[in-house]
C-alpha positions as CSV (number, residue, x, y, z in Angstrom):
1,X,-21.6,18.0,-3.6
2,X,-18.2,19.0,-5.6
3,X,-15.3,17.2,-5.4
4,X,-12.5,18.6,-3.3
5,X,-8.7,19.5,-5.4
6,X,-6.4,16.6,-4.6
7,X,-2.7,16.2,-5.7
8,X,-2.8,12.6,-5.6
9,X,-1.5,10.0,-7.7
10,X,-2.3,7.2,-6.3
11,X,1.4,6.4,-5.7
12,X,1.2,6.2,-2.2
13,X,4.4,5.8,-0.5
14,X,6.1,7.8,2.6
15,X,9.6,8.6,2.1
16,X,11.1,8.0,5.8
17,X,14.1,10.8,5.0
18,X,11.7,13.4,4.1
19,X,8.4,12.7,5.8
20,X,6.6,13.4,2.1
21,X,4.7,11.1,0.1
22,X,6.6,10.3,-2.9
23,X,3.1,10.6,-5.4
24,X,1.7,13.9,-4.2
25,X,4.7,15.6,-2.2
26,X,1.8,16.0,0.9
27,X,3.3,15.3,4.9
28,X,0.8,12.5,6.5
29,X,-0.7,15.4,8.5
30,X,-1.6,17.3,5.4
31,X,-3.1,14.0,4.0
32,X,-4.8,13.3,7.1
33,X,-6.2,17.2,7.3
34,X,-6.5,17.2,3.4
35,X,-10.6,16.7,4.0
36,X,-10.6,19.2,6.6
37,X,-9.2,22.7,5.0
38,X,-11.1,24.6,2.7
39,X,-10.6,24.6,-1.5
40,X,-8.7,28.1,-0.8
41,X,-6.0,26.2,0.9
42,X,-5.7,22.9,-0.9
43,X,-5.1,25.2,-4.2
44,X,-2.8,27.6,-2.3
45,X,-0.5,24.5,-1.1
46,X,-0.8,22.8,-4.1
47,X,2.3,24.6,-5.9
48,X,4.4,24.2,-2.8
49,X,3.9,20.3,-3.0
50,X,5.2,20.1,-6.7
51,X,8.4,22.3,-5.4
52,X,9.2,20.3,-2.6
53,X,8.4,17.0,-4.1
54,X,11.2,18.2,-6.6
55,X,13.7,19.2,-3.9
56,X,12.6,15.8,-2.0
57,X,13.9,13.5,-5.1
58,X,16.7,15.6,-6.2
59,X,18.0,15.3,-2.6
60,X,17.4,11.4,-2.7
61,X,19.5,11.1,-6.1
62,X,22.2,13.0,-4.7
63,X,22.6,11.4,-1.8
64,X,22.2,7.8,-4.2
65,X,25.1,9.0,-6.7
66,X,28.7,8.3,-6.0
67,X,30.9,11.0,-4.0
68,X,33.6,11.8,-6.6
């Protein structure tokens, strides 16, 4: 049996603004699911996590710096 692709990091937290784990980028449906969809799709969402992961924490630094 071959191991299935994962983005995790093993920095498992949810961020409650943006509904994405703050390791992998993944919702909790997609982590729950992750076991369930075939290679072709884990590898096809893969690149979208790393973008929206990005998005996620630029988002939560702007909102943390000071309004000028």
């Amino acid at each position: 049996m071959s191991r299935i692709s994962t983005p995790c990091v093993n920095i498992c937290w949810t961020d409650p603004v943006h509904g994405l784990c703050e390791g992998c980028g993944r919702t909790r449906d997609e982590i729950g699911s992750w076991c369930f969809i075939t290679e072709e799709q884990r590898l096809a969402l893969m690149p979208e996590l790393k973008e929206r992961l990005a998005k996620a924490l630029a988002d939560k630094a702007a909102a943390a710096s000071p309004a000028q």
